[in-house]
N, C-alpha and C positions, 0 to 999 in steps of 0.2 A: 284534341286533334292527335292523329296518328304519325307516325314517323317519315311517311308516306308524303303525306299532306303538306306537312311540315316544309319535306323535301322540296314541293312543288312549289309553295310560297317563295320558300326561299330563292328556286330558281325566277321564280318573276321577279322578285325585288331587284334580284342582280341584272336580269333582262333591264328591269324600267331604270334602274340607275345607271348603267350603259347608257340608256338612251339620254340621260341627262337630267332626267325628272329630282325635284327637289324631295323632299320626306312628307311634305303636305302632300302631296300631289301624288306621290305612292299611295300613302294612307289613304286618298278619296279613290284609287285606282283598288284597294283592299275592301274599302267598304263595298264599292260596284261589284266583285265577286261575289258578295254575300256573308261575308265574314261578321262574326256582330263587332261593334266599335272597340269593344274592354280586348277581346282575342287580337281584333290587328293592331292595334296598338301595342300590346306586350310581344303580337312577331314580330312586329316592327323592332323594337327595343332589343328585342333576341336578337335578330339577325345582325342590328348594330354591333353588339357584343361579340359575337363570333366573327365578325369582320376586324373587328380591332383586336380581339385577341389573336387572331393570325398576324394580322401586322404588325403586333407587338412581339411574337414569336418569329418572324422574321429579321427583326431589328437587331435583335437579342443574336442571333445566328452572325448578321452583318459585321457586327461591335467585335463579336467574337471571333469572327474570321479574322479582320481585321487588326485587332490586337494580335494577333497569331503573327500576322506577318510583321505587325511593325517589331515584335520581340524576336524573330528571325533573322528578321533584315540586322537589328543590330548585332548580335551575336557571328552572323554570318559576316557582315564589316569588318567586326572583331577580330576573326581569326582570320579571314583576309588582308587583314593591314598587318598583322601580325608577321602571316606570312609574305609579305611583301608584294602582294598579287591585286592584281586588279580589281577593285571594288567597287567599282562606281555602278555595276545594276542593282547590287546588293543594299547599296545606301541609298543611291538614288530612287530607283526601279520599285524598291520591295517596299520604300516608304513612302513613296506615291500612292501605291497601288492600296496598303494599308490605310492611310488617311483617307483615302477615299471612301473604302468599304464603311471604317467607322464616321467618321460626317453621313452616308448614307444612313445606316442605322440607327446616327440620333436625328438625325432629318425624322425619319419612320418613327421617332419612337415623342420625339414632339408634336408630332400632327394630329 
């Protein structure tokens, strides 16, 4: 199969998975186009992989962002309390928002 082709599968899989269809149920939707069983099976598997590796490359970006700010947030408290000023978005605010992103990320990166 050509790159083309490939392309095309992969946009029906993402169609029929949208629509909620299970992986059997693609797979007999792959055989109906004419694909022989051994090929949609491996794009099957393919397109698995490249799904999860984006979402595993997103998780990684999340964790990442996320650690960024929870080590901001403290440093930023840091010299705030230091200089007697107002801290609480910096501790509060920036360490919410960090636990957030990373629990998102490993959410992503267990599933």
């Amino acid at each position: 199969m050509n790159s083309v082709q490939l392309q095309d599968i992969y946009q029906h899989i993402n169609n029929w998975k949208q629509e909620g269809l299970s992986s059997e149920e693609i797979l007999q939707r792959l055989l109906q186009t004419g694909i022989p069983a051994a090929s949609a099976e491996e794009t099957l598997n393919s397109w698995k992989k490249v799904r999860l590796e984006k979402k595993r490359n997103s998780a990684f970006i999340f964790c990442g962002i996320g650690i960024f700010l929870l080590t901001t947030s403290f440093f930023f408290t840091l010299l705030l309390f230091n200089a007697n000023s107002n801290f609480n978005f910096a501790l509060y605010g920036l360490t919410i928002i960090g636990i957030i992103l990373v629990f998102k990320g490993m959410i992503d990166l267990m599933s």
